[in-house]
N, C-alpha and C positions, 0 to 999 in steps of 0.2 A: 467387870474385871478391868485395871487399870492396866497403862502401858506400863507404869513403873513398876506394876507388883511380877510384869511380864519383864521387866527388862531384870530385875530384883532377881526372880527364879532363876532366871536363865545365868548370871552372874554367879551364881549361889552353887550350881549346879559344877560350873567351872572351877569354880574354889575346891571343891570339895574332891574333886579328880586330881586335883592338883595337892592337894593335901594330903591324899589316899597315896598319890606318884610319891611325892619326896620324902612321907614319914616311914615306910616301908620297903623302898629300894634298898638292898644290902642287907635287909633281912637274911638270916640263916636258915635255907630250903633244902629238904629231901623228897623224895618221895614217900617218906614216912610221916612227916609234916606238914605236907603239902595240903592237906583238906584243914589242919586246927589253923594253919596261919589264913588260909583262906577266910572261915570265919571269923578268926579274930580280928582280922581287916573290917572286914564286912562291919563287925560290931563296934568298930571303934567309930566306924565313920558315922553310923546310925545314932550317935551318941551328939554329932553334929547338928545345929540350928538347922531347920527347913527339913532336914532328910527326914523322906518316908517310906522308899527300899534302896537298897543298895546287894548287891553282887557283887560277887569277887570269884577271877577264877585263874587258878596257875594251869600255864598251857604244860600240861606233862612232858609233850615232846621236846618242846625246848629249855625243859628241865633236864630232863635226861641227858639231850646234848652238853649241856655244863655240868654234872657232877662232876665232882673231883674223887680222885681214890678213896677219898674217905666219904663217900656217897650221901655227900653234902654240898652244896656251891650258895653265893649270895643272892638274892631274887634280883631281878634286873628287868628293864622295859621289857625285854623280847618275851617275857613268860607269864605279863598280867592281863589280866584283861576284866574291866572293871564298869557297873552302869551305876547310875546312880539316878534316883528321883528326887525331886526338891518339892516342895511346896511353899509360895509366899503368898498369902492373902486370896487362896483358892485360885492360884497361877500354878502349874504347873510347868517342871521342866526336867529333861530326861536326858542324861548324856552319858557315854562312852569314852571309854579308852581303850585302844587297840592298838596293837601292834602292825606295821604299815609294812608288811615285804620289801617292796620296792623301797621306799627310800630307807628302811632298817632304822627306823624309829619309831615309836609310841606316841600315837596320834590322838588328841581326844576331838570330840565333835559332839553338838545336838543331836540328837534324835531326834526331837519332839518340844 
């Protein structure tokens, strides 16, 4: 396995978290749609070069926290949480999106 197909994945891996973050932020979330949008994330991203799984998951509690009266609010950092796997040329890479307590941001990082 080469550096590049390793440096390739792990690039590949970042895009795709980031792609996941920016196409779906401000999405319209309830608790009643919180499991179809969850998949239909999941399968758009799957849909993307390299990928071979992906997760997607709305944090309920801090859904809950932002409903609005009408027991709906927009999806936002603090409520995703996202992995994704890549594959480039039998490289593997695996990465996260989390939501970061402390500094109150959505963090993505390698796993793997």
């Amino acid at each position: 396995m080469s550096r590049k197909a390793s440096e390739k994945a792990t690039f590949e891996a970042g895009i795709k978290l980031g792609a996941l973050f920016h196409q779906f932020i401000g999405a319209p979330v309830s608790l009643e749609n919180a499991e179809v949008l969850e998949k239909a994330i999941e399968s758009c991203v799957k849909l993307q070069p390299y990928v071979v799984e992906a997760q997607v998951r709305i944090r309920r509690n801090a859904l809950r926290e932002k409903l609005s009266a009408f027991s709906y609010t927009s999806l936002d950092g603090s409520m995703i949480e996202a992995r994704v796997v890549v594959e480039v040329e039998g490289e593997r890479a695996e990465a996260v999106l989390e939501w970061n307590e402390e500094l109150k941001y959505p963090l993505m990082r390698l796993v793997d």
